[in-house]
C-alpha distance (Angstrom), angle and dihedral (degrees) to the residues before:
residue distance angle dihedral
X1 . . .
X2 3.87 . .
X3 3.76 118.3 .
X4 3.93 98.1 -113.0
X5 3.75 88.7 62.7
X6 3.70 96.5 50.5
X7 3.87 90.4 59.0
X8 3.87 85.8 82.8
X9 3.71 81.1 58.4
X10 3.04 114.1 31.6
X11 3.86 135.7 79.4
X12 3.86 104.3 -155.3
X13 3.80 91.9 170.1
X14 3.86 91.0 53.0
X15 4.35 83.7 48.3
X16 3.85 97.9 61.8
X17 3.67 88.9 34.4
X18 3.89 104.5 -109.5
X19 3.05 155.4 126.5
X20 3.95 128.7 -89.5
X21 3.61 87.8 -120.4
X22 3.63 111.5 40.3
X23 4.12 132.1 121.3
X24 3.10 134.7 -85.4
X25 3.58 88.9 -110.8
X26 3.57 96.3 50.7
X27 3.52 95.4 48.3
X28 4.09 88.5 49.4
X29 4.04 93.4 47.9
X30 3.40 90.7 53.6
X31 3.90 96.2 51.0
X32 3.31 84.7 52.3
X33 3.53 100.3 53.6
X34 3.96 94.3 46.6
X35 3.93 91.4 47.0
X36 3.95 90.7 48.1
X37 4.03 86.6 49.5
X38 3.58 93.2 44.2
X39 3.75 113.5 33.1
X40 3.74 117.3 134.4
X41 4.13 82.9 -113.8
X42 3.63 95.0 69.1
X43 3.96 100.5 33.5
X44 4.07 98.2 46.2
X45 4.47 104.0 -174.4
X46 3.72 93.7 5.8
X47 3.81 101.5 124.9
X48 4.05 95.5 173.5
X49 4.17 81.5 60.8
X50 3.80 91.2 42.3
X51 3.29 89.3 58.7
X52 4.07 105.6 40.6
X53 4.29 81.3 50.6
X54 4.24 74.1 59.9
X55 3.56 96.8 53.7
X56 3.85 99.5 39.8
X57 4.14 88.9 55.6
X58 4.24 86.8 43.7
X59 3.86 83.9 55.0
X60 3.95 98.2 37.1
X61 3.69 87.7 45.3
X62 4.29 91.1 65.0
X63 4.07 95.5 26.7
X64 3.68 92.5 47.7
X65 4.18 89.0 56.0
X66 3.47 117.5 69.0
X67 3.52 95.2 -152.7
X68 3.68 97.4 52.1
X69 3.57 92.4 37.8
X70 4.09 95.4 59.6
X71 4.68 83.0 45.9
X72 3.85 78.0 47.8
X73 4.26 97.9 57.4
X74 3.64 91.6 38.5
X75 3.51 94.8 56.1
X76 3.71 92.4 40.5
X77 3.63 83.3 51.6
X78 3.87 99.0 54.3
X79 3.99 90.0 42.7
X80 4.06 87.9 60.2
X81 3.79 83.3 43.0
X82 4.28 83.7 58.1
X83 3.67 95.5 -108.9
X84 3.80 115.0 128.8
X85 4.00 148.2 156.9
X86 3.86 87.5 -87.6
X87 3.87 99.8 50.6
X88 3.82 97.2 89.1
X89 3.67 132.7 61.6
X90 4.13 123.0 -56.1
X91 4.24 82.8 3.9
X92 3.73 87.7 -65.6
X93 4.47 114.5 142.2
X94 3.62 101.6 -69.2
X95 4.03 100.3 -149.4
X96 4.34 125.9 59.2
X97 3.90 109.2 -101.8
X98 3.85 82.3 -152.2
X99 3.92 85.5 70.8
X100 3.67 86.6 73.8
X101 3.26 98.2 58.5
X102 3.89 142.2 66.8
X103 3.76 132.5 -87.6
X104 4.02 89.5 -94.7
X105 3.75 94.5 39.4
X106 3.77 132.4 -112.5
X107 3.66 114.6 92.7
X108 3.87 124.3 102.6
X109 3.85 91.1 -39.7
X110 3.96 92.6 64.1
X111 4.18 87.3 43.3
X112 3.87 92.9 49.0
X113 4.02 89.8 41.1
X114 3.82 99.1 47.0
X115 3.91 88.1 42.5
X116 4.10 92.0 49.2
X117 3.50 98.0 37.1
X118 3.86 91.5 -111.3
X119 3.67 118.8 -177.0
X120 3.66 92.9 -160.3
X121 4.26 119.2 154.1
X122 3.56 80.0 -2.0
X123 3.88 108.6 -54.6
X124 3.70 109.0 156.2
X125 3.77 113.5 -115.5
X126 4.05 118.1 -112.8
X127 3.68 111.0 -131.3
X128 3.77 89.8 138.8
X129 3.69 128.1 109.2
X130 3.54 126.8 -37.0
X131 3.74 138.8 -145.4
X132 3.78 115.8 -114.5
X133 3.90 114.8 -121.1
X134 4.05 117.5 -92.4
X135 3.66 115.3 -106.1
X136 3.77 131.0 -145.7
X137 3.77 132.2 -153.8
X138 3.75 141.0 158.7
X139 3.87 140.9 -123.3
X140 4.10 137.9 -168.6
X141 3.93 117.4 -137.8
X142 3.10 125.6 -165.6
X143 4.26 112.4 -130.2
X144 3.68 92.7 -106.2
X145 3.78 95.5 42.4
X146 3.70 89.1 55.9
X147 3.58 100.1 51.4
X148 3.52 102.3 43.8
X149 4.18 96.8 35.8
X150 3.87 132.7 -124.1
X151 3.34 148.8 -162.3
X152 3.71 111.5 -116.6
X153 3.76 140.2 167.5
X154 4.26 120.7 -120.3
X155 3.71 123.1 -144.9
X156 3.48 122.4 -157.2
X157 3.86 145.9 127.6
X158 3.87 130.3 -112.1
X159 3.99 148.6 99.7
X160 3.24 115.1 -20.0
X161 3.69 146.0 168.0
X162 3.89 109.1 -80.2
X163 3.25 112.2 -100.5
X164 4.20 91.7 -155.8
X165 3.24 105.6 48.3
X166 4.29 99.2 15.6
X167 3.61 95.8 -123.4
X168 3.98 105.1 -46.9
X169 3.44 100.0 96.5
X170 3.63 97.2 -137.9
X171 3.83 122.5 113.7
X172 3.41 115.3 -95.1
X173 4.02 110.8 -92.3
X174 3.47 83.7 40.1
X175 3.71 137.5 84.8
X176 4.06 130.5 -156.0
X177 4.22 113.5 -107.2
X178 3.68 117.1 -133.8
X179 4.01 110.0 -107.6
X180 3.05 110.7 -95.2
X181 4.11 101.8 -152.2
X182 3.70 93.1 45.9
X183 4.52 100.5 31.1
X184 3.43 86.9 -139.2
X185 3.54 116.0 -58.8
X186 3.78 95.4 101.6
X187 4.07 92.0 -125.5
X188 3.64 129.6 91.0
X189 3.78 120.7 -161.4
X190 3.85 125.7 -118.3
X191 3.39 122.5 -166.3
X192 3.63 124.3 -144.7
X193 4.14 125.7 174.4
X194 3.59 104.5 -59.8
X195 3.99 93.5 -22.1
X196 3.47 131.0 87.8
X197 3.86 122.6 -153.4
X198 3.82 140.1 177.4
X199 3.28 141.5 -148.2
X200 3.67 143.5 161.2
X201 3.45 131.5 -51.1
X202 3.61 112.8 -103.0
X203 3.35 92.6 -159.7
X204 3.52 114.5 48.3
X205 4.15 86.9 20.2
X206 3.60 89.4 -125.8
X207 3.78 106.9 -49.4
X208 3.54 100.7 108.5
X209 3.79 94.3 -132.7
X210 4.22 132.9 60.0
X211 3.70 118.1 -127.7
X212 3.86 106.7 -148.9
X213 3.73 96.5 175.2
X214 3.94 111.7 38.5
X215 3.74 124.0 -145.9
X216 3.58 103.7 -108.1
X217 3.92 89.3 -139.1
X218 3.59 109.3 61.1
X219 4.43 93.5 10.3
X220 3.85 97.3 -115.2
X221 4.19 92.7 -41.8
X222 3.45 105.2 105.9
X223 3.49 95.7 -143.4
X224 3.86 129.9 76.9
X225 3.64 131.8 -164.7
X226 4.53 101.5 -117.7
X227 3.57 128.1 145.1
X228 3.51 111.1 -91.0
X229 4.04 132.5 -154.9
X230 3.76 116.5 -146.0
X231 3.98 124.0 177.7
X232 3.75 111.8 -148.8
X233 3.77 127.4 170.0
X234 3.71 118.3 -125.1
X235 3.62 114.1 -147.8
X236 4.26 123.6 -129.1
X237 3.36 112.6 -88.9
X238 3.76 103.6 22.2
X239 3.74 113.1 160.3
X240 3.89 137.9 -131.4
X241 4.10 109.7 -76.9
X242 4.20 86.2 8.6
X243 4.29 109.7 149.8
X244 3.43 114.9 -128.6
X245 4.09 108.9 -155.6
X246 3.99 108.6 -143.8
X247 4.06 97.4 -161.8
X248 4.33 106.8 -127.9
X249 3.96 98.0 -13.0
X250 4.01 86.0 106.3
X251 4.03 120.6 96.1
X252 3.70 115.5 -40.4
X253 4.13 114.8 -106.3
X254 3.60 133.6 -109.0
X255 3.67 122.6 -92.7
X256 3.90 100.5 -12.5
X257 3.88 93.4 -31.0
X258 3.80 119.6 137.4
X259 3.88 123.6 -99.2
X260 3.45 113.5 -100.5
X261 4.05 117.7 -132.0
X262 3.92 148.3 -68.8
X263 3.95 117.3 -119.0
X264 3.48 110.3 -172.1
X265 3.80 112.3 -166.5
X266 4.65 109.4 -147.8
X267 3.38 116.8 -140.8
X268 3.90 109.3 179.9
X269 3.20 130.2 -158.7
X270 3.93 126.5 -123.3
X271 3.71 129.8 -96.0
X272 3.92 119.9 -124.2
X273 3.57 91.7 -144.1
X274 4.03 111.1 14.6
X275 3.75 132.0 55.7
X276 3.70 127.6 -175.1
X277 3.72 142.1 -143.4
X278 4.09 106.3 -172.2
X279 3.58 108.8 -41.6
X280 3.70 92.4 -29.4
X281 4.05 113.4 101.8
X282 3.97 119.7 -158.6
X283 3.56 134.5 -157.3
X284 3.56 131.5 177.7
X285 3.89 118.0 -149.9
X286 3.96 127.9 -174.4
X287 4.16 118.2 -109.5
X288 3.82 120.9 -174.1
X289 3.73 115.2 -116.9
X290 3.93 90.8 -118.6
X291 4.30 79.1 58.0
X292 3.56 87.5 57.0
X293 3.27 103.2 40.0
X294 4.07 97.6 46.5
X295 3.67 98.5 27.2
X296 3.89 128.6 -109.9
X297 3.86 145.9 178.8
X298 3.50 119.6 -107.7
X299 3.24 127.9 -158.3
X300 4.38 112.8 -139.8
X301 3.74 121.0 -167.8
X302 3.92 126.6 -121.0
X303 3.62 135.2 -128.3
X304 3.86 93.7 -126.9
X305 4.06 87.0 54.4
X306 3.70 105.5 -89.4
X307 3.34 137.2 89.6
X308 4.45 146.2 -138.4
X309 3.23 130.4 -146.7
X310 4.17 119.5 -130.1
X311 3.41 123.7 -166.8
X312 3.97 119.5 -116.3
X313 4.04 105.1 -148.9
X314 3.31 107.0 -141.0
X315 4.37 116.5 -95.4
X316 3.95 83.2 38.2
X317 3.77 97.0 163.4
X318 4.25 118.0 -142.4
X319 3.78 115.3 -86.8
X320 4.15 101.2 35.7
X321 3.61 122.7 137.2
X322 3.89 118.9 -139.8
X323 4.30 107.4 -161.0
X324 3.96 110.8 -138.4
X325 3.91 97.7 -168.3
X326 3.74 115.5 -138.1
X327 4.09 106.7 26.4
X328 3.63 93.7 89.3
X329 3.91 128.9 94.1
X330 4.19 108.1 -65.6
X331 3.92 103.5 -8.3
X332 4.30 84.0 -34.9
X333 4.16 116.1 135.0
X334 3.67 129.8 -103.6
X335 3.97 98.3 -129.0
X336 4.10 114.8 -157.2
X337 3.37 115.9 -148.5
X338 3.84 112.9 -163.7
X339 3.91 130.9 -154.1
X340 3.38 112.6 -167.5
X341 4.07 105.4 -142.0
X342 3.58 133.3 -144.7
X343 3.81 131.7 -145.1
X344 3.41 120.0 -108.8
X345 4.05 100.5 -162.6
X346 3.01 120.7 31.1
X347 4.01 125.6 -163.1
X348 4.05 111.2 -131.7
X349 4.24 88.7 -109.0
X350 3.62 82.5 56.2
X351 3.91 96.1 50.1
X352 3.75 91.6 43.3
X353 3.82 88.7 57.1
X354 4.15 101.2 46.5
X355 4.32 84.2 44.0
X356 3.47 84.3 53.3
X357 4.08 86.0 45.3
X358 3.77 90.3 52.5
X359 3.92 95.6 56.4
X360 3.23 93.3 41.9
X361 3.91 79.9 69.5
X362 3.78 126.7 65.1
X363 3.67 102.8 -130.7
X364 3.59 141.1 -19.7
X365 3.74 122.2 -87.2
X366 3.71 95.6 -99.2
X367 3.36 86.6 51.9
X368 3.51 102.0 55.6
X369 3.81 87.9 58.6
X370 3.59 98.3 47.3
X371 4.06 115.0 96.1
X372 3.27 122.6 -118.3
X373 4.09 123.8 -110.3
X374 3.88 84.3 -120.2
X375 3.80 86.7 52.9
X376 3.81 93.0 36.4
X377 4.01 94.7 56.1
X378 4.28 91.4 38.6
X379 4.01 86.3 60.1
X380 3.46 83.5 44.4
């Protein structure tokens, strides 16, 4: 039974477990939570799992598209209104998808016709070709991988084209017979007053072609749910949570359509020594207050192994950030951080020396900044 047919049925928003009015971020956290819980992965031979995971990605699949989604309510709303598939003549769509639209057409009535199949004032019905579903899948990168790019290989299971019967659905030594009712095109015509609608082929639910002998594989599908490998090259520089699009490696289409795509979602790993903001990197390294005080050079390792040495004028105060151009991520900077650091024990030559230090100076800091009573009673 194709999918636009079941919306009469079907309560997508009661499938993922939300409400009618929730976010597109709701509505996508909770598909993810129900796929993760019942992927074919974690429930191996359950069939009544298999085929909730189904159900969830035929809900997810109209939900997670705006445009289907706002076809979706309105037909939900004219089924609670008592208007459905079987109100019209021979079980056809008993209302006029042009009512939905304006006087110079477009409008809801052109969504809900395209999206039905609708022949209405003379639209031709789609029973063509369609798109396969977009797929989504996850992979862990180390730092350096990230920032320099690599060509990797992504594990994961989901639809895919049979491997029995390569996508047909008939059992091999045996091919699928064009429908008779419909010829092919999945849509048969039904005429109403001056109007002509469509809708799906009873017989051949939409396909376009009977299957008399099923592939015992995937049951007459042509798709199976397998683990599938797919190599896709991550560019330099991707960031943390970045989407990688993998062009026709999603789920394969319906009735000769193409497959639809591959996102795969980065997560990378953090650095023990570098961060990064952009296509900068940062680093903080350790200088002795003497360094700072005198001036130094300091040498600062690089992500590729090396390292470059930056000179530390001398009063450099803790927590200043020297930019090296060019040793960041893509023609970014490497910027040094330094924190100036103070002993903690201190041998008594030591302490002679920085006592020495101190009245060498003429006051403390605070006391340089504090007026004097002379100054105090002028203001006065």
């Amino acid at each position: 039974m194709e999918p636009q047919r079941e919306w009469f049925e079907k309560d997508y928003y009661g499938v993922l477990g939300v409400a009618a009015d929730a976010d597109e971020r709701a509505i996508k956290r909770a598909y993810k939570n129900l796929a993760r819980k019942l992927h074919p992965d974690q429930n191996p031979g359950d069939a009544a799992a298999e085929e909730r995971f189904k159900e969830v990605s035929a809900a997810y699949d109209v939900l997670g598209d705006a445009e289907k989604r706002t076809a979706y309510d309105e037909v939900r709303r004219m089924v609670a209104s008592g208007v459905g598939p079987n109100a019209g003549v021979g079980g056809g769509f008993g209302f006029d998808f042009g009512d939905f639209g304006g006087a110079e057409g477009g409008g809801l009535g052109d969504l809900l016709g395209g999206l039905f199949g609708a022949g209405a004032r003379g639209r031709r019905p789609r029973g063509g070709p369609q798109r396969g579903r977009d797929l989504e899948t996850e992979i862990h990168l180390d730092f350096d991988d990230a920032a320099r790019g690599i060509t990797t290989t992504v594990r994961f299971t989901a639809d895919a084209v049979c491997s029995t019967c390569h996508g047909n659905g008939a059992k091999p030594g045996t091919q699928p017979q064009v429908c008779a009712q419909c010829q092919g095109s999945g849509n048969v015509a039904v005429n109403q007053g001056p109007f002509s609608f469509s809708q799906v082929c009873p017989t051949c639910a939409g396909r376009g072609v009977i299957v008399t002998d099923p592939c015992p594989t995937c049951r007459g599908r042509g798709v199976e749910v397998r683990p599938r490998e797919v190599k896709v090259r991550i560019p330099a520089g991707v960031s943390d949570g970045q989407r990688i699009r993998v062009k026709g490696r999603g789920a394969p289409g319906d009735r000769g359509g193409p497959p639809g795509d591959l996102y795969v979602v980065v997560h990378v790993r953090a650095h023990e020594r570098f961060g990064r903001k952009g296509d900068d990197l940062t680093v903080r390294m350790p200088i002795s207050f003497t360094a700072a005080a005198l001036g130094s050079e300091l040498q600062v390792p690089t992500l590729d192994g090396g390292t470059v040495t930056i000179k530390i004028p001398a009063g450099t105060p803790s927590g200043k950030t020297f930019r090296v151009p060019g040793k960041g991520i893509g023609g970014g900077a490497l910027l040094v951080t330094v924190d100036v650091e103070v002993p903690t024990t201190l041998t008594s030559e030591q302490r002679d020396a920085i006592e020495a230090l101190e009245a060498a100076f003429d006051a403390n800091p605070a006391e340089r900044t504090r007026p004097s009573r002379r100054a105090a009673d002028g203001a006065a």
